[in-house]
N, C-alpha and C positions, 0 to 999 in steps of 0.2 A: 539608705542602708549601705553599709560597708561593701564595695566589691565582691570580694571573699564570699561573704554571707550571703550575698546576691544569688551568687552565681549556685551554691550550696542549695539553695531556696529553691533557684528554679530545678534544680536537678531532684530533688526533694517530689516536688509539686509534679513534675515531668511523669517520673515512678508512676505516682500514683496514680495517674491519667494512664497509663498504660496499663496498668494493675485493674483498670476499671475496664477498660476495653477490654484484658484477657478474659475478665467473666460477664461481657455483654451490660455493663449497666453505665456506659460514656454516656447514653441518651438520658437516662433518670435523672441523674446528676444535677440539680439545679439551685442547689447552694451549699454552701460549707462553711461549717462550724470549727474555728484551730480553738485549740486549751494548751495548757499549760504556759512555760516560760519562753518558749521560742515564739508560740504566738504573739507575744507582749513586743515581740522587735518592731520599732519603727520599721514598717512600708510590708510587713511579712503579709496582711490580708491583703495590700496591691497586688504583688506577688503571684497569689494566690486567686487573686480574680483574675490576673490576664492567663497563666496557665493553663489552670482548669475551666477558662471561660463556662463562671456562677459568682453569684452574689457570695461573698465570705465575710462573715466577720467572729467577733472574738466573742469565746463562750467561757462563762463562771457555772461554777455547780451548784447546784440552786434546790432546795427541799432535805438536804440532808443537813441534820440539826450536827452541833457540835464540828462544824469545819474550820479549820484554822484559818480566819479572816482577813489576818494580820500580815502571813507569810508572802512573801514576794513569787517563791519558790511552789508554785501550786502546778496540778496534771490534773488531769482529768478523772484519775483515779486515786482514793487514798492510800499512802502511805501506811505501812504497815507501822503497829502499834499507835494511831489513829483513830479512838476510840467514836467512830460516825456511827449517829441512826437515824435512819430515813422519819420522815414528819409523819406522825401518825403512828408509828407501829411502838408498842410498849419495850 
């Protein structure tokens, strides 16, 4: 992974590990899920597992019909004008 982005990642990753310890939950912690386009960077779940020491790896959105499949460009959430609907519901 690029320096730069490295360094960016751990700083990223850092936050959040602190973000978890200000409301008590460093000890729950025991794995993690990245989405989107940052996820997709070569070494970003290494990263991410030696930081937050947990298992990480990379998540796709899964049960909601009509997701753009195709796009490179996905989050975790859709995109406005997006027309998604969850499996099962009419």
């Amino acid at each position: 992974m690029n320096t730069i982005l490295e360094a960016r990642a751990v700083e990223l990753f850092e936050y959040v590990e602190k973000e978890l310890e200000r409301i008590g939950m460093e000890e729950v912690l025991v794995a993690a899920v990245l989405t989107g386009g940052g996820a997709r960077l070569s070494g970003m779940c290494d990263v991410a597992d030696t930081v937050l020491s947990c298992q990480t790896r990379i998540g796709l959105p899964v049960g909601i019909l009509d997701w753009p499949r195709t796009s490179k460009r996905r989050s975790g959430i859709p995109r406005p004008g997006w027309p998604c609907t969850r499996r099962g519901s009419s």
